[in-house]
C-alpha positions as CSV (number, residue, x, y, z in Angstrom):
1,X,55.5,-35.2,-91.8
2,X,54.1,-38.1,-89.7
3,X,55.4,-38.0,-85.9
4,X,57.0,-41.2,-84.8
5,X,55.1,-42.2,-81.2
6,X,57.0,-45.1,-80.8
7,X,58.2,-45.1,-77.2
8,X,61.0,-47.4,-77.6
9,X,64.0,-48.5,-79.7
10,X,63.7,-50.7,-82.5
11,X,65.3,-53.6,-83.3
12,X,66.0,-55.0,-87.0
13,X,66.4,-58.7,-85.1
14,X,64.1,-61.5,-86.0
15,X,62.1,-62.8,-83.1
16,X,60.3,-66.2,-83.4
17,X,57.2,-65.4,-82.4
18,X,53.7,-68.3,-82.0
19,X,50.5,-66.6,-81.2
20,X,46.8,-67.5,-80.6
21,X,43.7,-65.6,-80.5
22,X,42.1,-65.5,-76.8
23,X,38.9,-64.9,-78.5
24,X,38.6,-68.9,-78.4
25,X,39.8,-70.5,-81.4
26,X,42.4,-73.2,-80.9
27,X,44.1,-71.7,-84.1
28,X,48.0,-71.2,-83.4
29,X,50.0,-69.5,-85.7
30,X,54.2,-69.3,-85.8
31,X,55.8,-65.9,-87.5
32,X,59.1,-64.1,-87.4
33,X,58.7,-60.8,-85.2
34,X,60.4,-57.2,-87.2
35,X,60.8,-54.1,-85.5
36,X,61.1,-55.5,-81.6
37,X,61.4,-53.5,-78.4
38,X,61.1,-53.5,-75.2
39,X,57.2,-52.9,-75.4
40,X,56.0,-54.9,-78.9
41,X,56.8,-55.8,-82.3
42,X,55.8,-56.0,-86.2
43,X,54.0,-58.9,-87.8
44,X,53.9,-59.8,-91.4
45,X,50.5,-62.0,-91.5
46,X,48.8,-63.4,-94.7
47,X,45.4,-62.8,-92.9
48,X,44.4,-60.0,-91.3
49,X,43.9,-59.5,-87.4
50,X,42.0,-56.3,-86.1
51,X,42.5,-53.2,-83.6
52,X,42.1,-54.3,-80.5
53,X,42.7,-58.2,-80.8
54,X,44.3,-59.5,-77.8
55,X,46.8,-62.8,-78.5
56,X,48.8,-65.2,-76.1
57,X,52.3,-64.9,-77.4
58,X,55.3,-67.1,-77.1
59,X,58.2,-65.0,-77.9
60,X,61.7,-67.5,-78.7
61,X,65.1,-65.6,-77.8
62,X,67.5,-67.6,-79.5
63,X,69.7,-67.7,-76.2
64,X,67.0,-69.8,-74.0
65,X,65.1,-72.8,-74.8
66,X,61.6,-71.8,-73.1
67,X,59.7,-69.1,-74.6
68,X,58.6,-65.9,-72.8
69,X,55.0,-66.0,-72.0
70,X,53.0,-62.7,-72.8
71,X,49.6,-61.5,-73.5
72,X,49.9,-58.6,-76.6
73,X,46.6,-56.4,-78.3
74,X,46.5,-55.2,-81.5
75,X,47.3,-51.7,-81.6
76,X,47.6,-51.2,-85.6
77,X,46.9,-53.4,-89.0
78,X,47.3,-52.4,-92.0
79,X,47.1,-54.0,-96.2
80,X,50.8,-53.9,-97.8
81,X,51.2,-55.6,-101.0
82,X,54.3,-57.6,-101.8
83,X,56.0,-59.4,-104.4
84,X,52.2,-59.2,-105.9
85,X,50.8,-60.5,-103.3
86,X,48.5,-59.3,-100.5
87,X,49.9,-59.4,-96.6
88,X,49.1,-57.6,-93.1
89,X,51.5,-55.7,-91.5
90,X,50.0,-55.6,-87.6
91,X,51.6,-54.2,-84.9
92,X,51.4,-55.4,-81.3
93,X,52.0,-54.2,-78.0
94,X,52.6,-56.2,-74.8
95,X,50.1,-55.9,-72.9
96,X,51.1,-58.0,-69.5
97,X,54.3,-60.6,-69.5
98,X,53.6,-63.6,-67.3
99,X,55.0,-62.9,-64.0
100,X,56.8,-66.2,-64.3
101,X,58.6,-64.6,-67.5
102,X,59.1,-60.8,-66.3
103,X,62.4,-60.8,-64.8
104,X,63.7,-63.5,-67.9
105,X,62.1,-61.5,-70.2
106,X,64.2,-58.2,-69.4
107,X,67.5,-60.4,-69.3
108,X,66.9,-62.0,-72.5
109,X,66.1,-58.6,-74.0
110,X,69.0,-56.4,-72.6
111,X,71.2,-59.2,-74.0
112,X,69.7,-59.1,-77.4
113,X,69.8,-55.3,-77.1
114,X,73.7,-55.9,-76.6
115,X,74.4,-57.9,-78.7
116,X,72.5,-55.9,-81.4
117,X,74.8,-52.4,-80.6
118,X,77.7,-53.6,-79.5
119,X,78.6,-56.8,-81.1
């Protein structure tokens, strides 16, 4: 039986998510975040990123316009097929949330965290 490490509760809310690589590319990619806490999230990617990959991360809570600012790494990837084809499931961890963001960030997710139990 495979022990769950997770360290925080997770939520079955989509999460608009646009990330790019800091390894230099300009590439930036937009995706629906699964299985979101507190501390990271799930991708669903039809390329693969790598353990270890750090990203700059604009995470949209539907409640507030302006995107929280973070910097997340890599912490697992792995092949799932679906519907026949081939995707990445990746999971990410925040790594640092832009002071600017840290104290909006917190609301923004206690209020989803609300409105995800109790309403």
């Amino acid at each position: 039986m495979r022990k769950n490490r997770r360290m925080a509760q997770r939520l079955n809310i989509p999460l608009r998510v646009q990330y790019q690589l800091l390894d230099g590319r300009k590439i930036r990619v937009e995706n629906t975040a699964q299985d979101v806490s507190g501390t990271g999230y799930r991708l669903l990617l039809g390329s693969p990123l790598h353990k270890g990959q750090k990203l700059k991360t604009l995470l949209y809570f539907s409640s507030d316009k302006q995107p929280v600012t973070a910097i997340s790494e890599v912490v697992w990837s792995k092949k799932v097929l679906k519907e026949g084809k081939t995707f990445y499931s990746v999971g990410l961890k925040h790594i640092e949330v832009l002071p600017k963001d840290k104290q909006r960030f917190v609301f923004l997710f206690c209020e989803m965290m609300v409105n995800y139990f109790v309403l």
